[in-house]
N, C-alpha and C positions, 0 to 999 in steps of 0.2 A: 541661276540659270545653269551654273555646271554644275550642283547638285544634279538638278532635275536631270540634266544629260546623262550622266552616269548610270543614276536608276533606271531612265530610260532603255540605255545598252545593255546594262545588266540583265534586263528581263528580256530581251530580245535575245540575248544568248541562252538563258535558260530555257527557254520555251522554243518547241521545235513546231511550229506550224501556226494557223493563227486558231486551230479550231479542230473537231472531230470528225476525221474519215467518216464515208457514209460506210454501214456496213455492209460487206457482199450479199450476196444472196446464196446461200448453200445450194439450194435449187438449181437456179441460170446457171451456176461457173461448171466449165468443164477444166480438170486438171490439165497441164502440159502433157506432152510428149515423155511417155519413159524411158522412151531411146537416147541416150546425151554419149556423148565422145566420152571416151576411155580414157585418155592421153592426156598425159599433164603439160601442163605449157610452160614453158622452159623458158619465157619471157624475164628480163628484171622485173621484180615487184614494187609493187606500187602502191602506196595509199586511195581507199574511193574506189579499189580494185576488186575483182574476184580473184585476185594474185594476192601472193600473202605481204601484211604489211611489216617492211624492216626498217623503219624511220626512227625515230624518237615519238614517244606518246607522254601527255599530257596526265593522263591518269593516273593513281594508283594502282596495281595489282593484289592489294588485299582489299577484297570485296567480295568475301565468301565465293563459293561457285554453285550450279543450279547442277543436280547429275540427271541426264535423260539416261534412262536406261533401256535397251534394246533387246534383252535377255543376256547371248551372249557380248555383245558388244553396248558399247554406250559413249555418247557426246558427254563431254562437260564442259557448261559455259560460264563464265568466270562472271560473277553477282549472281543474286539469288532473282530469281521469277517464280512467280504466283504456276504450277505445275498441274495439267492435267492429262486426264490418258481419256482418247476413247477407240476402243478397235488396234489396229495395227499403229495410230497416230497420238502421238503426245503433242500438247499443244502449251506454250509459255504465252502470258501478254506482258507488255511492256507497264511500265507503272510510271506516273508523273513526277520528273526528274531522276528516274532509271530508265537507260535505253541499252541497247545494244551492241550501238555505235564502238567501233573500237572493242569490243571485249572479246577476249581470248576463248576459240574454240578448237579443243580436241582430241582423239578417239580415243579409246579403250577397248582392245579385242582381248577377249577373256583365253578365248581357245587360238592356240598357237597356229591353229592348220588353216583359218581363218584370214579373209582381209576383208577389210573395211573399205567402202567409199562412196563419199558421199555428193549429194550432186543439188543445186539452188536453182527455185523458181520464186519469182513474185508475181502477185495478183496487180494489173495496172488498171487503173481507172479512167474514165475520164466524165466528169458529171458539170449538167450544167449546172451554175449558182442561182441561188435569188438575188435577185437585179434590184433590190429597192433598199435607200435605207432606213435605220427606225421613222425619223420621222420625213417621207416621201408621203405628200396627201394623196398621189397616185397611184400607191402601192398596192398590188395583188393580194387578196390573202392568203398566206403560207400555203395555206391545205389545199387552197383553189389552185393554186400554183403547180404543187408538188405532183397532180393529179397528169402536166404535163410536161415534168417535169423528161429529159432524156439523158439516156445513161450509156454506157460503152464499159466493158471490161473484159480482160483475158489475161490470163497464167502467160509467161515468158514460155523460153525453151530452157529446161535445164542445163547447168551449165557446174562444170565441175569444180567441187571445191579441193585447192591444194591441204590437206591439213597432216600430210606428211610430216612435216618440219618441230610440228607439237606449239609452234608458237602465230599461228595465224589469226588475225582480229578481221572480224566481221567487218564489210566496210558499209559506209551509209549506202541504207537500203532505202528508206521509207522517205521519196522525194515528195517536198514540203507541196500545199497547195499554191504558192507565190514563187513557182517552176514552169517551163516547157517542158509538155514532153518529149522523147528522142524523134530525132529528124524523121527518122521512115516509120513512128506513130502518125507524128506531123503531117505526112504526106499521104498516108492509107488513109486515113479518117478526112482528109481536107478542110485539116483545120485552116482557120483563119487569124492570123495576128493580130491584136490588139492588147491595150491596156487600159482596164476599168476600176477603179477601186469606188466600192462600196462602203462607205460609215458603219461602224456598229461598234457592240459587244466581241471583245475578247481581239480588236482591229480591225473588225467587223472584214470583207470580202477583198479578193481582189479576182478578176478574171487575166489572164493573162494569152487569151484566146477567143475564138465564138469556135461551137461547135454546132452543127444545125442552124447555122446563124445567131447563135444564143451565145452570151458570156456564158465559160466555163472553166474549171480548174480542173488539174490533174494531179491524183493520185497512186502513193501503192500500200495500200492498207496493210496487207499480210505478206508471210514470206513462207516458202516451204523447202524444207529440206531434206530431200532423199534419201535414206542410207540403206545401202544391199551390201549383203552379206553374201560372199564368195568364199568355195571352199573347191582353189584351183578354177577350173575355167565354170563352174559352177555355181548359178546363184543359190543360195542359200534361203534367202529372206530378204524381205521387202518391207521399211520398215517408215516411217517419215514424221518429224515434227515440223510444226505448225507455229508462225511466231506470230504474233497481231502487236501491230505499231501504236502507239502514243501519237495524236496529234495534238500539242498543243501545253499545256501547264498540268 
């Protein structure tokens, strides 16, 4: 029995979700706001935070780094990610048991006359689940299901990151399917509380809401990261990576 408990916990820590985000619609989403405050927050920092983290970490710091490059200026994010470019945006994914979490990110301005800063959106979701599980003889078929199925999502408001310091760690972004979303989500969309869990593969569902009156879960599939290039009170360039989250093994 404590065999089995152990392996149990241990795969529950490895695995961050029970399954895979649905993916956005390039189409539907409108980007945030590219107006975000200027002003660093001079709060103590915090872990979990958009404040940079000064705790003790768990980690390693040798795990290679991925370099986003911006012409003159460039991120570098400590572990390597699968890298692509399209247009003005570079886009990293997460890969199964490589996340984000905790990894050290920060700048690089090539030209002295230049600054850097950079500013965080996330895509939030909220989708209803399928309500049956494998074996429910009253189950919907998937496809018939999906047909009406309802969806909700929108980019936050950018919000700035400190990465002054050279030592800042991304904090958890990509909140799990077996979450609430934030209160004034909660209250714009009226959702309703509950808790449902569904059988299956991979821990198969859990709703931790109705949304439409339907069980649903919440999402944040991607993340986006703004970086402009000032030269004095002058923008420069507009440049932004793209991160897409790992749900799940």
């Amino acid at each position: 029995m404590k065999k089995g408990l152990f392996i149990f916990l241990f795969l529950a820590v490895a695995c961050q979700g029970g399954g895979e985000a649905p993916a956005s619609s390039e189409s539907s989403k409108s980007l945030p706001s590219r107006q975000a405050p200027k002003v660093v927050s001079k709060d103590p920092p915090a872990p979990d935070t958009l404040r940079s983290f000064s705790g003790l970490v768990d980690l390693e710091d040798s795990l290679g780094s991925t370099y986003l490059d911006f012409g003159s200026a460039a991120l570098i994010l400590q572990g390597q990610f699968p890298l692509e470019r399209n247009s003005d945006t570079l886009q990293i994914r997460e890969l199964p048991m490589r996340f984000v979490y905790q990894k050290l990110l920060r700048s690089e301005v090539l030209d002295p006359k230049l600054e850097l800063k950079a500013y965080l959106s996330v895509l939030e979701q909220v989708n209803q689940i399928y309500p049956y599980a494998p074996d429910d003889p009253n189950r919907e078929d998937f496809e018939s299901w999906k047909e009406t199925q309802q969806h909700w999502q929108a980019w936050s408001d950018f919000k700035y990151l400190p990465l002054e310091s050279g030592h800042y760690r991304l904090p958890m972004l990509n909140r799990g399917s077996n979450e609430d979303p934030p209160a004034a989500l909660f209250k714009s969309l009226a959702l309703k509380d509950t808790l449902i869990e569904y059988p299956g593969d991979m821990g198969g569902n859990k709703a931790e809401f109705l949304f439409i009156g339907k069980p649903a879960a919440y999402f944040i599939p991607r993340a986006l990261i703004k970086v402009e290039l000032y030269d004095g009170e002058v923008l420069k360039s507009e440049r932004y990576l793209s991160i897409i989250f790992s749900y799940g093994c």
